[in-house]
C-alpha positions in Angstrom: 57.1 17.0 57.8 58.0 13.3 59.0 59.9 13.4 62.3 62.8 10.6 61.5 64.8 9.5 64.2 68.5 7.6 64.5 70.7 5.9 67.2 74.6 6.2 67.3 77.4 7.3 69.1 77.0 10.8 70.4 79.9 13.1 71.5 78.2 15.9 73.6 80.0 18.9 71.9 80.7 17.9 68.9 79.7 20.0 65.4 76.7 18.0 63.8 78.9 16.7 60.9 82.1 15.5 62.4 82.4 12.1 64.2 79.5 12.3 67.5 77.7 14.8 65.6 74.3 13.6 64.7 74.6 14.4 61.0 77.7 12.4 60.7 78.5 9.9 58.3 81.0 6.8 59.1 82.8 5.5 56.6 80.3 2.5 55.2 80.4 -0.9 53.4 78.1 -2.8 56.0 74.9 -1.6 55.5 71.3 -2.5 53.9 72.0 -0.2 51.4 75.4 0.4 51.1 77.5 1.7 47.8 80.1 3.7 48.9 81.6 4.3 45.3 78.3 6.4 44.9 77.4 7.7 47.5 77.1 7.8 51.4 73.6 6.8 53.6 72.4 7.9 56.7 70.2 5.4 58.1 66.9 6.4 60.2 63.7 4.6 61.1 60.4 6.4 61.5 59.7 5.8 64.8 62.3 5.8 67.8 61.5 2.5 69.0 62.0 1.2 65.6 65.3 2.8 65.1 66.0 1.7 69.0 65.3 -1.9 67.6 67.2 -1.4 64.5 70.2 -0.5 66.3 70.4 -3.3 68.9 68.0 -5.9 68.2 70.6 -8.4 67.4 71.0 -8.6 71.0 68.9 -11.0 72.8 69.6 -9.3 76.3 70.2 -5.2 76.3 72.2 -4.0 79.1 74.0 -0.6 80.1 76.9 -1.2 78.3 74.9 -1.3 75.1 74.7 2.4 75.6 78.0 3.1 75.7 79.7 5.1 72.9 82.0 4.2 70.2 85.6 2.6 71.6 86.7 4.9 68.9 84.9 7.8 70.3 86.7 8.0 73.9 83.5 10.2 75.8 80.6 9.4 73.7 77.7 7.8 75.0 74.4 6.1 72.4 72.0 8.6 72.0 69.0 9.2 70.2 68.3 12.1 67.7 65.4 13.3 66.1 65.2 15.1 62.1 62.6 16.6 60.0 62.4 15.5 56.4 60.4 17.8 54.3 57.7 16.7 52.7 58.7 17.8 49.3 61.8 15.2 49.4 61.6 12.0 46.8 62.1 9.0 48.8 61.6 5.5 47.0 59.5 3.3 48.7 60.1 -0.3 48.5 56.9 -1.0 50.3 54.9 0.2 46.9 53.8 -2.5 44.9 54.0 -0.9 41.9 57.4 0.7 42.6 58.7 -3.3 43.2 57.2 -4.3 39.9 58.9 -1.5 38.6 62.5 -2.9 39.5 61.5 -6.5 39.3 61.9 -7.2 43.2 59.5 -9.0 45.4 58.8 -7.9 49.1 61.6 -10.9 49.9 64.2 -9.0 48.0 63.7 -6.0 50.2 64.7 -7.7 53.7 66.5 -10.3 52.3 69.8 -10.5 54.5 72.3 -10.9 51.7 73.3 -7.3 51.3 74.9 -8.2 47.8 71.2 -8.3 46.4 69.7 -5.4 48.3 73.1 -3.3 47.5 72.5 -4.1 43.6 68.6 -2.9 43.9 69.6 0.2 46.0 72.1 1.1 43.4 69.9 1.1 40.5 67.3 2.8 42.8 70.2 5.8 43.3 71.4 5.7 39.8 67.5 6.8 38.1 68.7 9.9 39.7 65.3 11.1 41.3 65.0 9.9 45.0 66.6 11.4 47.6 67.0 7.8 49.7 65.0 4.4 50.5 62.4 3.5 52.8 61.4 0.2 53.3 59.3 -1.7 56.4 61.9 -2.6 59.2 63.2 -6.1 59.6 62.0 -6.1 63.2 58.4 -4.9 63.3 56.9 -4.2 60.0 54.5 -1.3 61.4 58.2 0.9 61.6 59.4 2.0 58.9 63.2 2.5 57.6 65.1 4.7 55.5 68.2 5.3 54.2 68.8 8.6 53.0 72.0 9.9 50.5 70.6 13.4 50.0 70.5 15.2 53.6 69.8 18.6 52.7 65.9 18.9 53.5 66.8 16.8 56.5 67.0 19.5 60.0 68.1 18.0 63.1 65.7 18.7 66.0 67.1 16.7 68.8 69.7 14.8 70.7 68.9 12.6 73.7 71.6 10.4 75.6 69.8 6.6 75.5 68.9 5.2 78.8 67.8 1.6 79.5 64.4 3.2 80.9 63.8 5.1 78.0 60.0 5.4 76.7 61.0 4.1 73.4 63.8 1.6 74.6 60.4 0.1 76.6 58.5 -0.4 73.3 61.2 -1.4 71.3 61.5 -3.9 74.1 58.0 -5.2 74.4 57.9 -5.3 70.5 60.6 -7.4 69.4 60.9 -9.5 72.5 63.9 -8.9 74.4 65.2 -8.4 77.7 66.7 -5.6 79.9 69.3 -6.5 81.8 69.9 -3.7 84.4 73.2 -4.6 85.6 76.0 -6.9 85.4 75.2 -10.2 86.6 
C-alpha cells in the first residue's frame, strides 16, 4: 500500500471528517484539479517533503507563522498526516505516456498553471468513470509525486503530526526547492 501524505490545518480533537479532521474536505474551486459540480478532491503528495513543498513553496522564506492554523479554525495548528491507499485503487496517471496520448495532452498540459485547461482534462479524466483520482509529477520537484483523489474509501488515515520548522521533511523540502527558514520574526 502507498503511504500518501497531506498538509492542512489541524484541530487536535476534531472527528476525521469535520473541519481539522484530516479526512476533511473544504469547500473547493482553487485547485489543480478542481470541479466542484462533480465532485470533491483531496489533494496528497507521495512523499511528505513533497506535500510540505506543495503546501508552502510559494513562499520564498518559511517562518513559524506559516504553521499556524486556519484564521477560520480558532486553535488549529499545520500539521502533517499520513494515509494508506490500497493497492487495488485506479488512479490515472498523467505521467504515462500512453495515458497522455490517450487524452490528447502533453506533459506541459499537466503543470500548466492555468487551472481552466487542467480542470477541463481532469474532468474528462473523472467522467470515464474508472479512476478513483489523479497523480501527476509535482510542480516543485519532479521525483514527488501528486495526487488528487475524489474516491476516499480505500484511503486509511495513519497519522497526524503538528508541523515544526525543524521537521525532517520541512528540511528536505527546504534543501529541495531552495528556500529559506526563517526562525523568528526579524
Amino acid at each position: 500500500m502507498p503511504t500518501l501524505y497531506r498538509v492542512f490545518p489541524h484541530l487536535p480533537g476534531a472527528a476525521p471528517t469535520t473541519p481539522g479532521g484530516a479526512l476533511y474536505l473544504p469547500p473547493q474551486s482553487g485547485g489543480r484539479i478542481d470541479n466542484p459540480d462533480l465532485y470533491a478532491v483531496l489533494y496528497l503528495g507521495s512523499s511528505a517533503a513533497g506535500a510540505i513543498a506543495e503546501a508552502f513553496g510559494r513562499f520564498p522564506e518559511w517562518t513559524p507563522g506559516m504553521l499556524e492554523g486556519s484564521p477560520g479554525l480558532p486553535g488549529s495548528v499545520r500539521a502533517i498526516a499520513s494515509y494508506r491507499l490500497r493497492e487495488d485503487v485506479r488512479v490515472c496517471d498523467m505521467d504515462d505516456p500512453a495515458q497522455l496520448l490517450a487524452l490528447g495532452l502533453k506533459p506541459s498540459d499537466i503543470v500548466s498553471r492555468d487551472y481552466t485547461r487542467t480542470r477541463a482534462w481532469a474532468r474528462r479524466v473523472y467522467e470515464q468513470g474508472t479512476w478513483a483520482g489523479i497523480r501527476w509529477w509535482s510542480y516543485y520537484h519532479p521525483e514527488w509525486t501528486s495526487f488528487g483523489l475524489w474516491d476516499l474509501r480505500r484511503l486509511a488515515l495513519v497519522d497526524v503530526r503538528a508541523l515544526r520548522l525543524d521537521d525532517a521533511a520541512m528540511q528536505e523540502a527546504v534543501r529541495a526547492i531552495t528556500r529559506r527558514i526563517v526562525p523568528r520574526a526579524r
